[in-house]
C-alpha positions in Angstrom: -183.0 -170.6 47.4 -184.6 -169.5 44.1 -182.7 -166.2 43.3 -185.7 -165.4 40.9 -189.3 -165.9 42.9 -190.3 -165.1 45.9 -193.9 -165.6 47.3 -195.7 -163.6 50.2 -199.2 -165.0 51.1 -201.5 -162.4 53.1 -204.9 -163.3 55.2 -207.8 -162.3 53.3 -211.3 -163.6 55.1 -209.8 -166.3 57.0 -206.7 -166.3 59.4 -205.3 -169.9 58.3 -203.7 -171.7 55.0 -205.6 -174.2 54.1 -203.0 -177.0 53.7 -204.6 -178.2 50.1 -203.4 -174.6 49.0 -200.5 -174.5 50.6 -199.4 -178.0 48.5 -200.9 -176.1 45.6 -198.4 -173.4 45.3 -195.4 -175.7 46.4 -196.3 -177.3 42.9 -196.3 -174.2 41.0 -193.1 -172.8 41.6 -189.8 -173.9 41.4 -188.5 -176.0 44.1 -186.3 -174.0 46.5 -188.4 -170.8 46.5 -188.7 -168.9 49.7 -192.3 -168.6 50.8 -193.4 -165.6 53.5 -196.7 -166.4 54.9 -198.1 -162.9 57.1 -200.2 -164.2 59.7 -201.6 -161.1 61.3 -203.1 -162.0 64.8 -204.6 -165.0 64.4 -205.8 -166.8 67.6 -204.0 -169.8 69.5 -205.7 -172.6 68.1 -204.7 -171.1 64.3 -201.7 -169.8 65.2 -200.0 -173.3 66.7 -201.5 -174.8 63.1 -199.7 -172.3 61.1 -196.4 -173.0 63.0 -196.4 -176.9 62.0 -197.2 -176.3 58.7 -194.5 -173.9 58.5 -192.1 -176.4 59.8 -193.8 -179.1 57.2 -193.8 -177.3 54.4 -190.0 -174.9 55.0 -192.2 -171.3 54.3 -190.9 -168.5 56.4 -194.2 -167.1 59.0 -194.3 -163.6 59.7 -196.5 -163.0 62.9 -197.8 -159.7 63.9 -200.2 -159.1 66.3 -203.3 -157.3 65.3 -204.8 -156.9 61.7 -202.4 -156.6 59.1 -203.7 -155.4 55.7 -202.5 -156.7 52.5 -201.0 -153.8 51.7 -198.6 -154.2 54.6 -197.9 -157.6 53.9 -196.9 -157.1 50.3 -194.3 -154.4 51.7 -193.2 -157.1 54.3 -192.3 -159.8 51.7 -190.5 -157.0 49.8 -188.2 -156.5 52.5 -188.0 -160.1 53.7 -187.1 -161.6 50.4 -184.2 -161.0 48.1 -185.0 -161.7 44.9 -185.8 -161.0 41.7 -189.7 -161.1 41.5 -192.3 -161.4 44.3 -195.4 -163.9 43.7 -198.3 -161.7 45.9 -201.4 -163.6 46.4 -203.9 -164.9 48.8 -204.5 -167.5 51.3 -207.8 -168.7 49.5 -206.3 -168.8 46.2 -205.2 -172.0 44.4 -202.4 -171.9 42.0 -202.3 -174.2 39.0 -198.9 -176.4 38.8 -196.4 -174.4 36.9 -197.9 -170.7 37.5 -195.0 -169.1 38.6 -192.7 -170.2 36.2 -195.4 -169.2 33.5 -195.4 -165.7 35.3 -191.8 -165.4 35.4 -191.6 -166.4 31.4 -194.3 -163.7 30.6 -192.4 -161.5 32.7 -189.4 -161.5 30.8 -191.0 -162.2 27.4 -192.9 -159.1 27.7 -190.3 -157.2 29.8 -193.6 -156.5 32.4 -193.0 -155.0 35.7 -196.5 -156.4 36.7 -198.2 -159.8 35.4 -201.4 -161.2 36.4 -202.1 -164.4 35.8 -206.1 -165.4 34.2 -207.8 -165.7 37.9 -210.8 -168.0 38.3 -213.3 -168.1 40.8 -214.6 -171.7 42.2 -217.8 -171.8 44.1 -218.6 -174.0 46.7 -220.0 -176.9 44.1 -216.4 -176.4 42.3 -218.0 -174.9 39.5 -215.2 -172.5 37.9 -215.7 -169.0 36.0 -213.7 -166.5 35.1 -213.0 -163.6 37.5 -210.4 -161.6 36.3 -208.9 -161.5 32.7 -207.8 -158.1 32.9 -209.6 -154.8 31.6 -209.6 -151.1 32.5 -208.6 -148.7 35.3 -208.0 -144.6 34.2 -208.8 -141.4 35.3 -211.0 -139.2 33.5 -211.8 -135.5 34.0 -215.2 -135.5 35.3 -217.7 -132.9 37.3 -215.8 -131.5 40.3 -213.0 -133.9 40.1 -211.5 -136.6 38.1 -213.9 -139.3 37.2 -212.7 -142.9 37.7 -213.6 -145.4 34.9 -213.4 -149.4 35.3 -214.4 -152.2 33.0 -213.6 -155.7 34.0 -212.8 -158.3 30.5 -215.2 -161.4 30.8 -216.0 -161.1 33.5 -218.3 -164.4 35.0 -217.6 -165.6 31.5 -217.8 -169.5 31.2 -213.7 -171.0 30.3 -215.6 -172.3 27.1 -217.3 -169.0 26.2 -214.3 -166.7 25.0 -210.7 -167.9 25.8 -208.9 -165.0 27.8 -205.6 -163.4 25.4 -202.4 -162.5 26.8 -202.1 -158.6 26.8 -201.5 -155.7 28.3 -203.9 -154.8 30.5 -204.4 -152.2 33.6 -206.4 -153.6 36.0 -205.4 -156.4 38.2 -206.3 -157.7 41.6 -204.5 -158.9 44.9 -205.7 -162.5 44.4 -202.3 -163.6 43.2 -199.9 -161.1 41.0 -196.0 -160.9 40.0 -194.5 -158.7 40.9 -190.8 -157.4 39.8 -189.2 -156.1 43.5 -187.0 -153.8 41.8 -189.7 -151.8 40.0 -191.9 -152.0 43.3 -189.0 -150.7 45.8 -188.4 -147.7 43.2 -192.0 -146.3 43.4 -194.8 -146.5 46.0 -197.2 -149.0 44.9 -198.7 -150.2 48.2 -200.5 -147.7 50.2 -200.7 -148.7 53.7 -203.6 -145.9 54.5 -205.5 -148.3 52.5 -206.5 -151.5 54.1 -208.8 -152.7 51.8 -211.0 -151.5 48.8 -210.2 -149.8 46.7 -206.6 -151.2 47.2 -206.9 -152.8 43.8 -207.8 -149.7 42.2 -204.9 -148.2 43.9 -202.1 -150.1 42.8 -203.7 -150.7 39.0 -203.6 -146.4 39.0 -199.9 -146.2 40.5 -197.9 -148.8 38.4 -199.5 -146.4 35.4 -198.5 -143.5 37.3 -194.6 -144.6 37.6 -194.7 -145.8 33.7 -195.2 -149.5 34.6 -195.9 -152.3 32.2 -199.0 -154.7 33.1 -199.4 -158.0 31.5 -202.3 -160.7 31.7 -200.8 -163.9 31.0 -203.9 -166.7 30.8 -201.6 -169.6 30.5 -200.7 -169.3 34.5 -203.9 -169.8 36.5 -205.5 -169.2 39.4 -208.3 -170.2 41.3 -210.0 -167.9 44.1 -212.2 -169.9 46.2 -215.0 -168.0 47.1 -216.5 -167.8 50.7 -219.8 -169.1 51.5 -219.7 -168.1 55.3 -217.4 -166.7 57.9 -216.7 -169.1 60.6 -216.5 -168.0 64.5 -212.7 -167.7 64.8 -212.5 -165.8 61.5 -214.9 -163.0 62.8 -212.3 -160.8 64.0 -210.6 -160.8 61.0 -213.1 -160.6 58.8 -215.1 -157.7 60.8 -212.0 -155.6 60.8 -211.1 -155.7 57.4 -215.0 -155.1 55.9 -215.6 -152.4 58.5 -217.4 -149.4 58.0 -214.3 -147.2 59.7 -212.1 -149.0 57.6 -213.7 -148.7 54.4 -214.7 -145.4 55.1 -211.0 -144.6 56.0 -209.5 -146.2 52.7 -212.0 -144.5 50.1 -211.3 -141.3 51.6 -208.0 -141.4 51.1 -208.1 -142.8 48.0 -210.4 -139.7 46.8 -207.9 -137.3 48.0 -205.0 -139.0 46.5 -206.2 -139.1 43.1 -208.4 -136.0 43.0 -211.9 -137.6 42.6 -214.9 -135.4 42.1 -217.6 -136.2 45.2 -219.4 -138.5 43.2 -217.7 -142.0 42.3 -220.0 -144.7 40.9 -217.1 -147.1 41.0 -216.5 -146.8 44.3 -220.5 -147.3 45.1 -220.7 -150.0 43.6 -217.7 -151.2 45.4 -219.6 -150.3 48.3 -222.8 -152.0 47.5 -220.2 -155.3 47.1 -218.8 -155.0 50.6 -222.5 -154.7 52.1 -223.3 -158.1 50.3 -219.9 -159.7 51.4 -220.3 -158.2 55.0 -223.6 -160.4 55.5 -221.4 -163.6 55.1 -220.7 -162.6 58.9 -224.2 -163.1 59.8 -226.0 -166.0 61.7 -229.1 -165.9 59.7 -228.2 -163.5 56.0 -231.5 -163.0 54.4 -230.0 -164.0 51.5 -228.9 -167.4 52.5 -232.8 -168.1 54.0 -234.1 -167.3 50.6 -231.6 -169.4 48.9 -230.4 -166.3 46.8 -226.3 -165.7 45.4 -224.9 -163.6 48.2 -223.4 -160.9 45.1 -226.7 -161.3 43.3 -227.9 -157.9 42.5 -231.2 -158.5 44.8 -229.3 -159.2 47.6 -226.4 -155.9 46.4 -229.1 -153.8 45.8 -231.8 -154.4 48.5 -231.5 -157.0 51.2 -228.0 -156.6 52.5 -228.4 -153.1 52.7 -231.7 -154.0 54.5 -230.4 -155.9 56.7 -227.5 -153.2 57.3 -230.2 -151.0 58.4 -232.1 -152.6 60.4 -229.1 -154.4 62.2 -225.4 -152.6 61.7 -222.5 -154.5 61.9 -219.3 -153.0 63.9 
């Protein structure tokens, strides 16, 4: 077993691991890495399918039941696995062959605690953009409170338009990260009272709190797939995770924690993205019958919120 890299994959919309993305990461890291997959609750027909491709593949499965955020997976693979440097991602994320080693190269070249890797988004006509090549993520005094200020670098760029740098950078996301275990078991990165957004903005604001070092490294990709719709055994999951209670939970804690004033236009606009994603859970989304982009800002601004109102989701 790899002494260096360690991966742990959490559920994000969908219970299983695709088994294309499961041979994905296989080729991006080096062989003999020990792989912890968190399956949290997943039904029978998933959960059986998750135990032979564990067997087929040699990845350790962690099953809980009940919903198990990605916060509490992350802390799960850093108890599970000994080693040097934990690979976090997703189970709808694609790894290019060789990423981790090109994580674990920046790591040490740039003697980073943190390193995201250039993360693109595919939709479902595998057209590619960017999604995340780094950017912003302070506090600021503000009116009442501290003001929380976030800019994302190209984002929806075009690959061709502006090639991403490697940097420092202070903003990364959950879709895949590396981690260093011995930096993340000295400080409290992952907040388990947070179960989903802002859990980004959480953990960019803590590894600056403890003096961390955060590197974007665009030579290792990653692809995040990006849902079209929520299928019937992934409702549970995917309800749970986007629910009002839970978001409503999470950003209050978050305020508290980091002593925001009782205005945040981050974290509406986080919430205007969560209404849009919601209505991927829906039979008939407004959005889908008028043939509009589900994060478009009609459908952000006006008929997910709409549709909210006139018919609340649990």
């Amino acid at each position: 077993m790899s002494q260096h890299l360690g991966v742990v994959v959490n559920q994000r919309d969908r219970y299983d691991w695709p088994e294309a993305l499961i041979e994905a990461l296989f080729r991006s890291v080096p062989a003999g890495t020990p792989v912890l997959f968190v399956d949290g609750g997943s039904p029978a027909g998933v959960r059986d399918g998750l135990r032979h491709s564990a067997q087929r593949w040699g990845f350790q499965l962690e099953r809980r039941e009940g919903f198990v955020s990605a916060n509490q997976a992350r802390l799960l693979g850093l108890q599970r696995l000994n080693v040097s440097h934990l690979l976090c991602m997703e189970n709808d994320v694609r790894l290019a062959p060789g990423c981790g080693e090109r994580l674990l190269a920046a790591a040490a070249r740039h003697r980073a605690d943190v390193v995201a890797p250039l993360v693109l988004e595919e939709n479902d006509r595998g057209q590619l953009r960017i999604h995340l090549a780094g950017g912003r993520c302070r506090l600021r005094p503000g009116w009442g409170g501290r003001r929380l200020e976030v800019r994302y670098q190209q984002r929806h760029q075009a690959l061709e338009q502006q090639p991403a740098v490697a940097a420092p950078t202070e903003l990364v996301e959950y879709h895949a990260l590396l981690l260093s275990t011995a930096f993340a078991r000295a400080h409290p990165l992952h907040d388990p009272a947070i179960a989903s957004v802002p859990e980004i903005l959480d953990f960019s604001l803590a590894v600056q709190r403890h003096g961390g070092r955060c590197w974007l490294e665009p030579a290792a990709l990653a692809v995040f797939l990006t849902p079209t719709r929520v299928a019937d055994v992934d409702q549970p999951l995917f309800r749970h995770r986007w629910s009002d209670r839970v978001q409503r939970q999470g950003k209050a804690h978050f305020r508290h924690k980091w002593g925001l004033g009782p205005w945040s236009w981050v974290l509406g606009s986080q919430l205007a993205w969560v209404t849009a994603h919601r209505s991927l859970a829906r039979r008939h989304p407004i959005h889908q019958i008028l043939s509009l982009q589900v994060y478009g800002v009609l459908n952000r601004r006006l008929l997910a919120p709409l549709q909210e109102w006139l018919r609340p989701m649990a």
